[in-house]
C-alpha positions as CSV (number, residue, x, y, z in Angstrom):
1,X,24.9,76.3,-79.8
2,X,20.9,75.1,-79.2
3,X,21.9,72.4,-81.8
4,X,25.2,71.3,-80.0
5,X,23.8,71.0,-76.5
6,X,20.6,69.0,-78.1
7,X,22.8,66.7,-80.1
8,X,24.7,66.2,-76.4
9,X,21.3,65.5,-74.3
10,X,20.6,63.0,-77.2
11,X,24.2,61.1,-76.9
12,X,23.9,61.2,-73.0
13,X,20.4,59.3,-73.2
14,X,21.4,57.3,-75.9
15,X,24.5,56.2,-74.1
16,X,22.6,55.3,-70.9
17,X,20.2,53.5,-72.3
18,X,22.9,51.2,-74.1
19,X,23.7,50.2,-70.0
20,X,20.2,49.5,-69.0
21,X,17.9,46.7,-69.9
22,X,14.8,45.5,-68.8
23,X,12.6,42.7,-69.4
24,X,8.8,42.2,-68.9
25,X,6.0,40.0,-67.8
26,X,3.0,39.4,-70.4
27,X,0.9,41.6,-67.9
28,X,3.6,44.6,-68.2
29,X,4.8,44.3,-65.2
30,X,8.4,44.3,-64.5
31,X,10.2,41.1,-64.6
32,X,14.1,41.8,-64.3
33,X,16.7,44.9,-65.2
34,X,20.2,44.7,-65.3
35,X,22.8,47.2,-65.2
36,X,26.1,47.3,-67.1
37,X,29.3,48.5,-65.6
38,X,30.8,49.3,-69.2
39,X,28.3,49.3,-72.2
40,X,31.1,47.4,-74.0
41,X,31.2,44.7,-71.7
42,X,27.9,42.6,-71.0
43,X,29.9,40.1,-69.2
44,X,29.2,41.2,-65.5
45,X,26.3,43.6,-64.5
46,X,23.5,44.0,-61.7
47,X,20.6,42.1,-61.9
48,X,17.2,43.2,-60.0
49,X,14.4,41.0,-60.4
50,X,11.0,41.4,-59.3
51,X,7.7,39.7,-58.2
52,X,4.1,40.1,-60.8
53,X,3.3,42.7,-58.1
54,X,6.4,45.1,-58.5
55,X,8.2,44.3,-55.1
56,X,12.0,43.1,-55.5
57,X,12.6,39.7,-55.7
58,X,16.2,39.3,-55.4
59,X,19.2,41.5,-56.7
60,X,23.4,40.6,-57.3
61,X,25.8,40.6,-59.4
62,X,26.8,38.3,-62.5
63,X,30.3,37.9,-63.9
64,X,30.9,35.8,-66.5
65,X,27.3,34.3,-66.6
66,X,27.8,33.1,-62.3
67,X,26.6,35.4,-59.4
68,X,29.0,36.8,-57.9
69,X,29.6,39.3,-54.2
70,X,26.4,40.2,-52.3
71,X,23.2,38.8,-53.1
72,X,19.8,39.5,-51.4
73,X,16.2,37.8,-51.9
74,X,13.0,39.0,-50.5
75,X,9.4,37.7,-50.4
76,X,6.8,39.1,-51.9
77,X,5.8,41.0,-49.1
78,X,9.3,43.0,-49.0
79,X,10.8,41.5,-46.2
80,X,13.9,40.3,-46.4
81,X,14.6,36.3,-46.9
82,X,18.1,35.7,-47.8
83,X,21.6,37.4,-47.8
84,X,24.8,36.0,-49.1
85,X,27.8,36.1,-50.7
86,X,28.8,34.2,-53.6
87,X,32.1,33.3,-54.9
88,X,32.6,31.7,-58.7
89,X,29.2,31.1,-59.0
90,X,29.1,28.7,-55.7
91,X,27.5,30.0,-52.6
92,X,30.4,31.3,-49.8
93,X,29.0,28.6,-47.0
94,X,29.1,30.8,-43.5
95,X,30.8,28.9,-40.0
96,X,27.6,27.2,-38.4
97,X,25.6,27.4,-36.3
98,X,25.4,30.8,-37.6
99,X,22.4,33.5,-36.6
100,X,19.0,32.5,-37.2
101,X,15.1,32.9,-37.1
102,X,11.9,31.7,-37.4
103,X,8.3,33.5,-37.9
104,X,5.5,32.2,-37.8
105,X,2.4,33.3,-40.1
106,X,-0.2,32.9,-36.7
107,X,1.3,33.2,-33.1
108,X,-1.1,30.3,-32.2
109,X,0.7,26.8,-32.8
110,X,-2.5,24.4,-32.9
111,X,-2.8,20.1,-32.8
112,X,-3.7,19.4,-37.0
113,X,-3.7,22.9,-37.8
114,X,-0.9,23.7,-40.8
115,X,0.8,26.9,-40.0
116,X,3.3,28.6,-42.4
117,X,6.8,29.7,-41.6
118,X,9.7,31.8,-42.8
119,X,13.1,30.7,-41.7
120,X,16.3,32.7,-42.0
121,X,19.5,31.2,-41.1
122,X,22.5,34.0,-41.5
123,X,24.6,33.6,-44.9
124,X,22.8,30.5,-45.8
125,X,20.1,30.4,-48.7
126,X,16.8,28.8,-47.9
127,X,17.2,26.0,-50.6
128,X,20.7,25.2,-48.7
129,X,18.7,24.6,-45.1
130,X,17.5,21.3,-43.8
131,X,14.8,21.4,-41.3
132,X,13.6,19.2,-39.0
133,X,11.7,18.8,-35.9
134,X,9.8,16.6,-33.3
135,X,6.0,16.0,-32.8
136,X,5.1,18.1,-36.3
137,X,5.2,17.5,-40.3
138,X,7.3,19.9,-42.0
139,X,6.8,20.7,-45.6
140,X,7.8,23.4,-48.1
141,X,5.6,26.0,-48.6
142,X,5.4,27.1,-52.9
143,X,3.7,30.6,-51.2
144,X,5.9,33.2,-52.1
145,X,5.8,34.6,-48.4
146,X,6.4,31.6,-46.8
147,X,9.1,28.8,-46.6
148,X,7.7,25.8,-44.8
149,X,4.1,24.5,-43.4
150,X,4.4,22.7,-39.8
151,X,1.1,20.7,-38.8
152,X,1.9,19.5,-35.4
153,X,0.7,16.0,-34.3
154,X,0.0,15.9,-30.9
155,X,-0.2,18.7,-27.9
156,X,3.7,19.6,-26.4
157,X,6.6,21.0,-27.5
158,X,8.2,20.6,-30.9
159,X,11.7,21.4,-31.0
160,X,13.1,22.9,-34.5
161,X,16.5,21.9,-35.9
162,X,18.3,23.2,-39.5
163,X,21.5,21.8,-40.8
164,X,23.3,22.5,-43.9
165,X,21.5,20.6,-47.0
166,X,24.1,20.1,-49.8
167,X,23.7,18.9,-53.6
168,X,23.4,14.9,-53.1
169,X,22.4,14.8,-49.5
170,X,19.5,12.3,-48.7
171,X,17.6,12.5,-45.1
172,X,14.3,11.3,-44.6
173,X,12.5,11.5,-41.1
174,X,9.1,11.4,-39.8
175,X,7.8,12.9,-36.2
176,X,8.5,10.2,-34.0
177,X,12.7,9.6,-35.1
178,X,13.6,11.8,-31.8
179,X,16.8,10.0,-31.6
180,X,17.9,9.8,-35.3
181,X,17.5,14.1,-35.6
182,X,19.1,14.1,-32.1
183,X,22.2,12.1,-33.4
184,X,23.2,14.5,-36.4
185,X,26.0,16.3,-35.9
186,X,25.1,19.4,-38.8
187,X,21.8,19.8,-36.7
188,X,21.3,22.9,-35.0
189,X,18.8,24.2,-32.6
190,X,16.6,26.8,-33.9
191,X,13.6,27.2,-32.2
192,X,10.6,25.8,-29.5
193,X,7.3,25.7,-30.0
194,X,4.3,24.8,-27.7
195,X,1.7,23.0,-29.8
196,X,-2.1,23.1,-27.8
């Protein structure tokens, strides 16, 4: 009987260990784990992957080698960056202007001084938003907690735009093009700042 239930344990662990693999980082930490529905199939199972420092950096599901349903990402401070859905692999594009945010890493919006920002615009991932603005520099931000760096020019309002960015789009604008960012119709508003 002790034999029977041992030889059980053994098969349970075995068997769930069959639907669970991880992968790590050369430091040992965590790098990604996925899930299998059926341990026959490897076709379509959850995928968790995470930052060096253990936090979740996004998690979904893959069919057939494409994501697929939900997906979320998060920054490496745990809060949340992106939710979507995905269809086939392509990324289910939500009605604009849809919900969004900004948040800046200091409250205080100062002439020359970069300041780093996270934008969230509802259903769309950051790599599919266009920003613009007046009287600042927008770049990306490779920080893992961040999306963009503003630096504004001059003291005054800068006025914050996104838009939908697609594969082969091409848009190149400085500060002072108030009436070029003005004139796009996939711009929408997304936020004021005062600059001092």
């Amino acid at each position: 009987m002790r034999s029977k239930l041992l030889t059980f344990i053994l098969l349970i662990v075995v068997t769930s260990c069959t639907n669970h693999f991880k992968d790590y980082y050369e430091s040992g930490g965590l790098r990604n784990e996925r899930y299998y529905d059926d341990r026959n199939d490897t076709t379509e199972y959850l995928m968790i992957s995470y930052y060096k420092n253990g936090q979740v950096k996004s998690k979904g599901k893959i069919i057939d080698g494409k994501k697929s349903g939900l997906w979320q990402e998060w920054y490496s401070d745990g809060i949340l960056r992106w939710e979507g859905k995905y269809v086939d692999g392509m990324p289910k594009i939500p009605q604009l202007p849809a919900e969004a945010s900004i948040q800046l890493k200091d409250s205080i919006v100062k002439v020359g001084v970069r300041n780093s920002l996270k934008v969230s615009v509802q259903g769309l991932h950051p790599s599919e938003i266009m920003i613009c603005c007046t009287n600042a520099v927008i770049t990306g931000n490779k920080n893992q907690d961040f999306d963009y760096d503003i630096t504004p020019e001059k003291p005054g309002l800068i006025k914050i735009s996104y838009g939908l960015y697609l594969p082969g789009d091409t848009i190149t604008l400085n500060a002072s093009d108030t009436n070029i960012i003005n004139s796009l119709s996939r711009l929408y508003p997304l936020d004021t700042l005062i600059a001092k």
